[in-house]
py3Dmol code that shows the C-alpha trace and the ligand (Angstrom):
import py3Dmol

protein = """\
ATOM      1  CA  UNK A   1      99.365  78.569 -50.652  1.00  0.00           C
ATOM      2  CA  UNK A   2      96.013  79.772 -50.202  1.00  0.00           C
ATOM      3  CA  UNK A   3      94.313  83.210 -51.313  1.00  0.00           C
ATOM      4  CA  UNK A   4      90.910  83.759 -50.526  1.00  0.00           C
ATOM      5  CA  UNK A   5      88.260  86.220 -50.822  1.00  0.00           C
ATOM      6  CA  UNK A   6      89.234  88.251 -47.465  1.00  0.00           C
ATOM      7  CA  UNK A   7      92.666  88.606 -48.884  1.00  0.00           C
ATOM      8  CA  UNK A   8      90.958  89.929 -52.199  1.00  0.00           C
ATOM      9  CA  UNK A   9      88.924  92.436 -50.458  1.00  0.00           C
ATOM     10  CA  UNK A  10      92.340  93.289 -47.964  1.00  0.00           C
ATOM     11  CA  UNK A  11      94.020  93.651 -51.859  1.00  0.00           C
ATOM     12  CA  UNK A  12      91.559  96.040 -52.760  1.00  0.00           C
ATOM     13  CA  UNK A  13      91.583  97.954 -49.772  1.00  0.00           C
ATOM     14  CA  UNK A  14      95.340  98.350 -49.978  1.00  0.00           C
ATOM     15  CA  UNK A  15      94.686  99.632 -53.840  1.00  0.00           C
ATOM     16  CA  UNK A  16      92.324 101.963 -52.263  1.00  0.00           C
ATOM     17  CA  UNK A  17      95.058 103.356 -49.130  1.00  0.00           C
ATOM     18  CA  UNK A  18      97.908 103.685 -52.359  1.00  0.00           C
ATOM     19  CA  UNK A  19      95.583 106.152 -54.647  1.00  0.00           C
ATOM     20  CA  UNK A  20      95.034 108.149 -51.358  1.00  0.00           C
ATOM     21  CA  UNK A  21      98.570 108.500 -51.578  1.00  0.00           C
ATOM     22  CA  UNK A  22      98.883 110.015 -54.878  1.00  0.00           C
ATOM     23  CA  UNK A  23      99.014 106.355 -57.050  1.00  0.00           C
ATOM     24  CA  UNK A  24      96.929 107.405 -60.196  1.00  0.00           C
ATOM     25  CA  UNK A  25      97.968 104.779 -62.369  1.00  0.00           C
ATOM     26  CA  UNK A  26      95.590 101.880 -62.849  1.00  0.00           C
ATOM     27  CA  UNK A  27      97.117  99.348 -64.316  1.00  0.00           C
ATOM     28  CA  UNK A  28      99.095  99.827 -61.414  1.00  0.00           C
ATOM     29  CA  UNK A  29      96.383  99.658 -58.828  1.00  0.00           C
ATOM     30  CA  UNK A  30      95.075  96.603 -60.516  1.00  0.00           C
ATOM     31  CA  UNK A  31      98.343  95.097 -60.489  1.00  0.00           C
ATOM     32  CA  UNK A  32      97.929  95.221 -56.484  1.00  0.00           C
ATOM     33  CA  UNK A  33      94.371  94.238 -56.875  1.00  0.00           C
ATOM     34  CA  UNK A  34      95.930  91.028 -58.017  1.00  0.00           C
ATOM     35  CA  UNK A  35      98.746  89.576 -56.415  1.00  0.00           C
ATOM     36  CA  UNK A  36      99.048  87.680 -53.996  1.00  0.00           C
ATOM     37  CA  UNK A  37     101.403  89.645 -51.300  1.00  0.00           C
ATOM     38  CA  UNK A  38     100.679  87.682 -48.838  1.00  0.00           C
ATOM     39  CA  UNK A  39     102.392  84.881 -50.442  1.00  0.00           C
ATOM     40  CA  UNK A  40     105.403  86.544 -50.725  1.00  0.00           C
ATOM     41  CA  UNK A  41     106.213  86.853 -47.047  1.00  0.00           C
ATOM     42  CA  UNK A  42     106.111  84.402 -43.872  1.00  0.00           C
ATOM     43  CA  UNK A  43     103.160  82.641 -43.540  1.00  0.00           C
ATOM     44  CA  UNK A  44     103.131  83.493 -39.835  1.00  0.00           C
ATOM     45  CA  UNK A  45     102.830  87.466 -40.839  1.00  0.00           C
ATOM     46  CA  UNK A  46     100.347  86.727 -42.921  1.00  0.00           C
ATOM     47  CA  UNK A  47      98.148  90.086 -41.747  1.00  0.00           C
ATOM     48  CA  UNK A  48     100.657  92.473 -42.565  1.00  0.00           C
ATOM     49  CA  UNK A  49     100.906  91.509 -45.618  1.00  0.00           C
ATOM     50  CA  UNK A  50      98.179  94.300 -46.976  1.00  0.00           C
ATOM     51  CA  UNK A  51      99.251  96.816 -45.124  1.00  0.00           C
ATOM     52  CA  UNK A  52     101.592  99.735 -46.618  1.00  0.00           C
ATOM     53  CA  UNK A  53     105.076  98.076 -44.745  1.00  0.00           C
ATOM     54  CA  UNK A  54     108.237  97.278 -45.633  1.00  0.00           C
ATOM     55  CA  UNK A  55     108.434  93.711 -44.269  1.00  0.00           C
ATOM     56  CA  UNK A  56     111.637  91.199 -43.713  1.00  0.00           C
ATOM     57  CA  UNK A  57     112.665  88.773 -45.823  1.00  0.00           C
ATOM     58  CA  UNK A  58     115.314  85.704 -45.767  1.00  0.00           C
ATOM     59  CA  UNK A  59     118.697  86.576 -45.576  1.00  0.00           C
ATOM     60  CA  UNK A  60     118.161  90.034 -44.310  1.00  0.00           C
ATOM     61  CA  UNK A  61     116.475  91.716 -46.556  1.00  0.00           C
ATOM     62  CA  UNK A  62     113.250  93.440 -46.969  1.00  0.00           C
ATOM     63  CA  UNK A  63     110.097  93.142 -49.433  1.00  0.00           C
ATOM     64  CA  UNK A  64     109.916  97.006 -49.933  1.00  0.00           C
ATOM     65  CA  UNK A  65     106.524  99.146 -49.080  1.00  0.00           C
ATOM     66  CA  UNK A  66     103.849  98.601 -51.294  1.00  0.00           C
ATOM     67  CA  UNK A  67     103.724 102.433 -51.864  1.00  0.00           C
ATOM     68  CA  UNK A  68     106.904 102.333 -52.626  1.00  0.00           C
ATOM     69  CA  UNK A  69     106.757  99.001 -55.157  1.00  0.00           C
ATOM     70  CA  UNK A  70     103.958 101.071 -56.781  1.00  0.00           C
ATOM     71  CA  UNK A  71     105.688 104.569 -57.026  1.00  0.00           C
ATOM     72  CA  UNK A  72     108.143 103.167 -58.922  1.00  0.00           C
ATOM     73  CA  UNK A  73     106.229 101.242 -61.192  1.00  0.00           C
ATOM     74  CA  UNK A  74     104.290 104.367 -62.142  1.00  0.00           C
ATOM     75  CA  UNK A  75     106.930 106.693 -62.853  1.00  0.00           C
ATOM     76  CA  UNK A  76     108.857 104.098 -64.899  1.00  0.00           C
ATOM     77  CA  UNK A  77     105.560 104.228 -67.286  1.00  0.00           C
ATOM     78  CA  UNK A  78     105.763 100.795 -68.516  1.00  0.00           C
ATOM     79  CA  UNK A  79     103.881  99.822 -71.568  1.00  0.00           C
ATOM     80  CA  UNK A  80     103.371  95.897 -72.926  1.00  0.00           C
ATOM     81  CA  UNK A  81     106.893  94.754 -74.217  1.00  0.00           C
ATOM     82  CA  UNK A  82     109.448  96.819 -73.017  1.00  0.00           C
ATOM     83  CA  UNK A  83     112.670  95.060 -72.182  1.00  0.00           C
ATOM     84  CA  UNK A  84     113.139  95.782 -68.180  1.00  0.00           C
ATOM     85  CA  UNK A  85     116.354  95.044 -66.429  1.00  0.00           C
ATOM     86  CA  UNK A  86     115.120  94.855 -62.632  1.00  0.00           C
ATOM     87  CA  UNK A  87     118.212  94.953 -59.737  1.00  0.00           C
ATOM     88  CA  UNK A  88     117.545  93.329 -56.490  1.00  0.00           C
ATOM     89  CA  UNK A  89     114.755  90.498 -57.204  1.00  0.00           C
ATOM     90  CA  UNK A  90     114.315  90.081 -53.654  1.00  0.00           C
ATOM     91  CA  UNK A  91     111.279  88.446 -53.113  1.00  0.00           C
ATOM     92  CA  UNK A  92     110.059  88.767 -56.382  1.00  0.00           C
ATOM     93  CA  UNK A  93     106.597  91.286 -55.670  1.00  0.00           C
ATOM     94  CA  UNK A  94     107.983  93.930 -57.269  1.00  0.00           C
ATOM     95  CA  UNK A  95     109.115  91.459 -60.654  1.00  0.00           C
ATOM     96  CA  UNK A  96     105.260  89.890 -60.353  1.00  0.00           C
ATOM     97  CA  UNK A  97     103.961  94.329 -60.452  1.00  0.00           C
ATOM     98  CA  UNK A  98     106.286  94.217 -63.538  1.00  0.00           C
ATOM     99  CA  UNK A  99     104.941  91.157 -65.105  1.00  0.00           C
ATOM    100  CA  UNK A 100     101.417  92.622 -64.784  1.00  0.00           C
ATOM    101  CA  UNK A 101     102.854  95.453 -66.466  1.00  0.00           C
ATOM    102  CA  UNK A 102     103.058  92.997 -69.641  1.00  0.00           C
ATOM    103  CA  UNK A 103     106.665  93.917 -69.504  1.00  0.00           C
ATOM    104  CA  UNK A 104     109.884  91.533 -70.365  1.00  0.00           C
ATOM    105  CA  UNK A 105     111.850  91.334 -67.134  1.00  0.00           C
ATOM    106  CA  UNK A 106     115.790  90.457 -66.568  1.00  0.00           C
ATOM    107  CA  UNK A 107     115.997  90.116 -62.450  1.00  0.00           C
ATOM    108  CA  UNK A 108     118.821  89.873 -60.763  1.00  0.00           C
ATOM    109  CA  UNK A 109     119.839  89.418 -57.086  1.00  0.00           C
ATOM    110  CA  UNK A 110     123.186  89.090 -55.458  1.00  0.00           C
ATOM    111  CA  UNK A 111     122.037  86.771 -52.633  1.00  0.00           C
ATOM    112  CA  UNK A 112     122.040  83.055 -53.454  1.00  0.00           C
ATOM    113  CA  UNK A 113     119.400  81.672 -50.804  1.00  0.00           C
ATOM    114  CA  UNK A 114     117.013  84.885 -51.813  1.00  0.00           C
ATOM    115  CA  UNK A 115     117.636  83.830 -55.876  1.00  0.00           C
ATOM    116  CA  UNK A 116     117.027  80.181 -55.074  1.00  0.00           C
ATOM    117  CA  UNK A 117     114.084  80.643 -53.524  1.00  0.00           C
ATOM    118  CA  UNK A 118     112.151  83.728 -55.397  1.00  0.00           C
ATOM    119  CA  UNK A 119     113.175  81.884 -58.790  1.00  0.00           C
ATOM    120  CA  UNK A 120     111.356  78.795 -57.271  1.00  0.00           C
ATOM    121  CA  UNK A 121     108.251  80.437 -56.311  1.00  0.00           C
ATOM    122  CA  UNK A 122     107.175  83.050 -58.866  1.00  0.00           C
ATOM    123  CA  UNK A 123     106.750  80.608 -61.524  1.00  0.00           C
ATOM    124  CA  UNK A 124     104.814  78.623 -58.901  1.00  0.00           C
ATOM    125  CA  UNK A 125     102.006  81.234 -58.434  1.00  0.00           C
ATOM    126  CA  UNK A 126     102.309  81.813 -62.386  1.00  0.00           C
ATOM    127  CA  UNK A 127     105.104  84.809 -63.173  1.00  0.00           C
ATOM    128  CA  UNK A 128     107.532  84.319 -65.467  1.00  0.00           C
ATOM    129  CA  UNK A 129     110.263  87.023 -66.133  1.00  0.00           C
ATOM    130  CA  UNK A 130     112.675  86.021 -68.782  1.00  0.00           C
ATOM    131  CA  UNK A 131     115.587  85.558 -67.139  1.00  0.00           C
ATOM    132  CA  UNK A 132     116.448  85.361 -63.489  1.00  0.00           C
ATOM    133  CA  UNK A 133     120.083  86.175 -62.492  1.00  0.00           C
ATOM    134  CA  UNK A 134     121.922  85.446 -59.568  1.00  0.00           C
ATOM    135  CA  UNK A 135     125.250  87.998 -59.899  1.00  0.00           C
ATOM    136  CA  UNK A 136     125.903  91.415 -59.120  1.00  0.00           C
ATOM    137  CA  UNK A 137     123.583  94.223 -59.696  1.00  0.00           C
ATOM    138  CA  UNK A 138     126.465  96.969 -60.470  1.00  0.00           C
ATOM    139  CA  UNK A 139     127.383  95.492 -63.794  1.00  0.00           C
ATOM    140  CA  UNK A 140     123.907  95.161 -65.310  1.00  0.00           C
ATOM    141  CA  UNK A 141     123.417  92.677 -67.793  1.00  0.00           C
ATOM    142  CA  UNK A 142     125.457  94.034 -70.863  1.00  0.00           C
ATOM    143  CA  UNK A 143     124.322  90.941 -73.010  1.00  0.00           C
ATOM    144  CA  UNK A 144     120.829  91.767 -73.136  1.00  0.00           C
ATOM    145  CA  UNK A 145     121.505  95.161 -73.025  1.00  0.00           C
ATOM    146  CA  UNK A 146     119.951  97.629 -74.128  1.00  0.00           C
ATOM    147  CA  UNK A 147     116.813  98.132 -72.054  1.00  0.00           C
ATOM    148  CA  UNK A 148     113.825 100.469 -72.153  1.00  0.00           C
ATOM    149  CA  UNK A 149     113.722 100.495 -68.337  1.00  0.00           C
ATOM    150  CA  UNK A 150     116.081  99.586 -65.565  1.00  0.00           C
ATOM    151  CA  UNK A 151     114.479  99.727 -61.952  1.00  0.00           C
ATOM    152  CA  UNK A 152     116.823  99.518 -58.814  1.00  0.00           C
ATOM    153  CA  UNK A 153     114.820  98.315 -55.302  1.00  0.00           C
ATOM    154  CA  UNK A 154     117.867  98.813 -53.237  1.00  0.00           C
ATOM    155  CA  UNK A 155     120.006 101.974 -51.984  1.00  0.00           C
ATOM    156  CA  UNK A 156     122.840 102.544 -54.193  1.00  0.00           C
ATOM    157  CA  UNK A 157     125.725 104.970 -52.909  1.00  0.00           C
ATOM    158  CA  UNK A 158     126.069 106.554 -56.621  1.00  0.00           C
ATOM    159  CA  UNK A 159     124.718 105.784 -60.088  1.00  0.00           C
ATOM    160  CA  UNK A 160     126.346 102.866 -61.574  1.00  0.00           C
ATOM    161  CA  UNK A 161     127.418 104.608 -65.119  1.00  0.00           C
ATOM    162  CA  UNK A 162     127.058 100.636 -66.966  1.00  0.00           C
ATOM    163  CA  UNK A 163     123.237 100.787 -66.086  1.00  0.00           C
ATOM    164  CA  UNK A 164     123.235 104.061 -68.077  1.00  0.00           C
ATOM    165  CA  UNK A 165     124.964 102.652 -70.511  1.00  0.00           C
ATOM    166  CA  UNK A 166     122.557  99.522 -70.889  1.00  0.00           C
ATOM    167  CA  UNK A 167     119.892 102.216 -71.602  1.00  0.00           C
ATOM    168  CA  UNK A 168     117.890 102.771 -75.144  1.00  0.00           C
ATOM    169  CA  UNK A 169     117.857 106.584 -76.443  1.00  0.00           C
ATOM    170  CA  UNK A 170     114.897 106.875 -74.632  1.00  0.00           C
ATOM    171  CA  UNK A 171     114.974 105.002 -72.250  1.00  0.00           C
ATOM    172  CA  UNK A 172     114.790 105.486 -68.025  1.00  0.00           C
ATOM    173  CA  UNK A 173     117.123 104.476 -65.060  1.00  0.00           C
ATOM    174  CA  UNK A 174     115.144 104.556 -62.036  1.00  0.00           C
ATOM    175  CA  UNK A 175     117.070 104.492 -58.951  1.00  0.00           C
ATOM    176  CA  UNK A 176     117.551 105.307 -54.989  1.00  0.00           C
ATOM    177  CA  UNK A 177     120.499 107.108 -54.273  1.00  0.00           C
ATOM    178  CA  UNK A 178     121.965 107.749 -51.005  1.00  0.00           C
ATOM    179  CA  UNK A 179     123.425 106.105 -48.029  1.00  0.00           C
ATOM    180  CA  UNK A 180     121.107 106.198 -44.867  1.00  0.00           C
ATOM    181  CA  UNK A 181     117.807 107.381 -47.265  1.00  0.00           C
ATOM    182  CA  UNK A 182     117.894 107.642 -50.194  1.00  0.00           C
ATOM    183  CA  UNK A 183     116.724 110.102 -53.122  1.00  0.00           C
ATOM    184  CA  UNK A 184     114.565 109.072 -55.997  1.00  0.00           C
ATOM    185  CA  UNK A 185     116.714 109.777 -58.979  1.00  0.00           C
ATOM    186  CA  UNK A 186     115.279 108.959 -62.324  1.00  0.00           C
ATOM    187  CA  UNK A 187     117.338 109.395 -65.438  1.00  0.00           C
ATOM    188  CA  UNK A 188     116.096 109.670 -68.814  1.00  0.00           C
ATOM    189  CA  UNK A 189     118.225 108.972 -71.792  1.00  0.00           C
ATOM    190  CA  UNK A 190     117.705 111.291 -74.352  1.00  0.00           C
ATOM    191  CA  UNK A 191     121.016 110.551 -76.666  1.00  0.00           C
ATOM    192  CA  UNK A 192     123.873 109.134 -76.307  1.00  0.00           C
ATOM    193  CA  UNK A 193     125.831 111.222 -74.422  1.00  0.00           C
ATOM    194  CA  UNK A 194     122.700 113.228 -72.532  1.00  0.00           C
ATOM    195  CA  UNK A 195     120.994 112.445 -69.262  1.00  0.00           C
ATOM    196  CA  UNK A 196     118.052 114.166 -67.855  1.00  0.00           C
ATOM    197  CA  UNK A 197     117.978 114.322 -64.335  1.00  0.00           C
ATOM    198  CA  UNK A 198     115.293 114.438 -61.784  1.00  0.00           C
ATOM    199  CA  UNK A 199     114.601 114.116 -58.166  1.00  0.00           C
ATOM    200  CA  UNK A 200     111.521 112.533 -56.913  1.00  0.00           C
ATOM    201  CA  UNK A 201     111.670 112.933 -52.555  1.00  0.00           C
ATOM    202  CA  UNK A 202     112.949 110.400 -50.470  1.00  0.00           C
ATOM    203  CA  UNK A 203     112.840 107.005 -49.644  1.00  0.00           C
ATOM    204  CA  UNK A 204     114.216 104.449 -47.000  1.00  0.00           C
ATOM    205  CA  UNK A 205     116.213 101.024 -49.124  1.00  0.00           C
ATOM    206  CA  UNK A 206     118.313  98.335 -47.478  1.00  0.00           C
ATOM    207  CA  UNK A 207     121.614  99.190 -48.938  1.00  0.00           C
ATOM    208  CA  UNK A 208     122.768  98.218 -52.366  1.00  0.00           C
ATOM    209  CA  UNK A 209     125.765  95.465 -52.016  1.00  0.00           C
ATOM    210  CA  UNK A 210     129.088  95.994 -52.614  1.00  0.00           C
ATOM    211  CA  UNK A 211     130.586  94.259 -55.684  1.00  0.00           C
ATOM    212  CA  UNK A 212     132.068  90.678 -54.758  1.00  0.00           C
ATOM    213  CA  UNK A 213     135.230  90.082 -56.274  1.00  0.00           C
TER     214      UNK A 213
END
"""
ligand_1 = """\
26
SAH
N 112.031 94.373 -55.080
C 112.265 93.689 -53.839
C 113.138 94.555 -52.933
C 114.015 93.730 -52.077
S 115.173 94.617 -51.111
C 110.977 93.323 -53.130
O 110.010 94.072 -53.214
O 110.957 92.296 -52.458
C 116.557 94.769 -52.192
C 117.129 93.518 -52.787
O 118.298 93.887 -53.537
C 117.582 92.463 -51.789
O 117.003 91.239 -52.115
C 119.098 92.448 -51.943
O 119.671 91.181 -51.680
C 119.274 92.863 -53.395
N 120.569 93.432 -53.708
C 121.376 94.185 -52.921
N 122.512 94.536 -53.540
C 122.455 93.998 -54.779
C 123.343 93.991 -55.906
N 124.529 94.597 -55.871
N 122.940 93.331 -57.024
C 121.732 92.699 -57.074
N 120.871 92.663 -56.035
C 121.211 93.290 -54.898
"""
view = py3Dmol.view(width=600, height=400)
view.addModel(protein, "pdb")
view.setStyle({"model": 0}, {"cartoon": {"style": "trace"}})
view.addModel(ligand_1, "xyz")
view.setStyle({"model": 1}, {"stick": {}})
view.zoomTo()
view.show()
């Protein structure tokens, strides 16, 4: 597991291509600036690893676009501390973003080879969220709930109503929604019973699994 001062200056070129694309955040950028991605995909693909792509992953599954990774991570605004309930580990790049983010992360990911593996390496290269979960995405994690952030990486056909209810007053759900693309919903808590709702354009997920029974 090498990294070396080409894929530095690849890292920082990539920072550079995602604030042409509207990332202003930059403890976001540096978060790019520093890890790894080319770690977290085939060795063998090594040189796409810095460029804005979606790339596969084991078990059919895809390490989302980096643009996408950091879009997220900006609009979920997350400061030092907050409790973060992450669905769809995957291979963990988006968790590591998080971790830069100072924030405490709960991960969890519904496929057992993908969970295996990403809860091998991340602590390997040095990230350590606070729990990682293999079990299904759709029922949260109501024993550490509630959190100040939940962040979905796959396409979810509708918005699972325990994730809003593992929310702080406060807090924000953000999640794709939609079968063959999906909409950028994020939902902001702002009592008990009230949501605020908005849209922010589309994206392309792999789909969010079904419950298994
Ligand atoms: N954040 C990841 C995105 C991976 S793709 C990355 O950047 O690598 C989405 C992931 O969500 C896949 O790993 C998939 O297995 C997982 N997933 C799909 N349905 C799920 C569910 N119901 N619960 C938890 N994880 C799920």
């Amino acid at each position: 597991m090498r990294d070396t001062t080409k894929h530095q200056g690849l890292r920082n070129q990539l920072a550079n291509v995602l604030s042409g694309k509207g990332i202003t955040d930059e403890k976001v950028l540096n978060a790019v600036r520093k890890i790894p991605r080319h770690l977290f995909i085939d060795s063998s693909f090594e040189d796409h690893a810095y460029q804005d792509k979606a790339f596969p992953i084991a078990a059919d599954q895809t390490i989302s676009h980096p643009y996408t990774v950091a879009f997220q991570s900006q609009v979920l605004e997350v400061k030092e501390g907050d409790k973060v309930l992450e669905i769809g580990t995957g291979s963990g790049y988006q968790t590591a973003v998080l971790l830069e983010l100072r924030a405490e992360v709960y991960t969890i990911e519904r496929q057992h080879e993908l969970f295996k593996r990403t809860s091998l390496f991340l602590p390997k290269i040095g990230y350590r969220p606070k729990k990682f979960i293999f079990g299904d995405g759709y029922k949260g994690l109501p024993e550490q709930a509630p959190f100040d952030k939940i962040i979905v990486t796959a396409g979810a056909p509708y918005i699972p109503n325990p994730l809003l209810s593992q929310l702080k007053i406060g807090g924000k759900l953000l999640i794709p929604v939609g079968d063959k693309t999906q909409i950028m919903t994020l939902l902001i808590r702002n009592s008990a019973k009230e949501f605020e709702k908005h849209e922010l354009g589309d994206f392309k997920f792999v789909p969010m699994l079904k419950k298994r029974n």
